[in-house]
N, C-alpha and C positions, 0 to 999 in steps of 0.2 A: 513710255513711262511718264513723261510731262503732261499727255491728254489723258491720261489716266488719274493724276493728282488734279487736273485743272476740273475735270467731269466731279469727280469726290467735291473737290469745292460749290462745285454749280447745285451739288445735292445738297449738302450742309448746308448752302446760302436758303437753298430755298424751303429748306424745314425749316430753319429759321424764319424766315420770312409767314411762313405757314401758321406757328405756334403764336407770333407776334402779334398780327392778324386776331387770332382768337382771344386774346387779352381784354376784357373792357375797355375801352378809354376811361375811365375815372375810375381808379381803386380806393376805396374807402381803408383809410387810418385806423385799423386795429389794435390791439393789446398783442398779437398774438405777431404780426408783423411789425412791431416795434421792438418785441421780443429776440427778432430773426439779425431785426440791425440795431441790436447791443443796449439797448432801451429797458429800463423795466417800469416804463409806464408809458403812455399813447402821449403824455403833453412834454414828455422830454423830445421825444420825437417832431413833436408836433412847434415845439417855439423852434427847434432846428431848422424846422421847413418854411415859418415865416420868416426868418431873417436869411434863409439863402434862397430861397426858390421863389419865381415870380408872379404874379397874381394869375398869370396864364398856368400856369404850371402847380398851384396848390389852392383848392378854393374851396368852400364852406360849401355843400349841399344837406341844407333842411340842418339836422340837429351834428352832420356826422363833416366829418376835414376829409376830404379827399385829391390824392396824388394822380397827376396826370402821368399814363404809362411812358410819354416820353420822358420824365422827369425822375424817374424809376431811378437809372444809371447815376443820375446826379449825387442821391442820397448817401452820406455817409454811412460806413459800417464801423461802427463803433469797436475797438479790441477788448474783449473780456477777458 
């Protein structure tokens, strides 16, 4: 019964690991996922991310604010 839970775990570890993997590393600040964490607009979201999250972790590319996927977990969810 224990290699049976411990084997379940080694599969869920590694879809996990699988989907993460497919993730971009830089996701681009949307409307639409500012929306998801309690936001109703991209620059609420966005002054959140410069005053807690580090230059490695939230950075300007071209015209768009983009979150680095490790940085993901960090982000507050806002309660609506």
């Amino acid at each position: 019964m224990l290699i049976d839970r411990i084997e379940l775990l080694e599969s869920e570890i590694c879809y996990i690991k699988n989907n993460l993997s497919s993730l971009p590393t830089w996701i681009p600040l949307t409307l639409e996922y500012a929306k998801e964490c309690g936001y109703k607009t991209t620059d609420g979201l966005r002054h959140w991310c410069i005053r807690n999250l580090s230059l490695d972790e939230f950075v300007q590319k071209g015209r768009f604010w983009c979150i680095h996927r490790k940085a993901l977990a960090k982000i507050k969810q806002k309660r609506i």
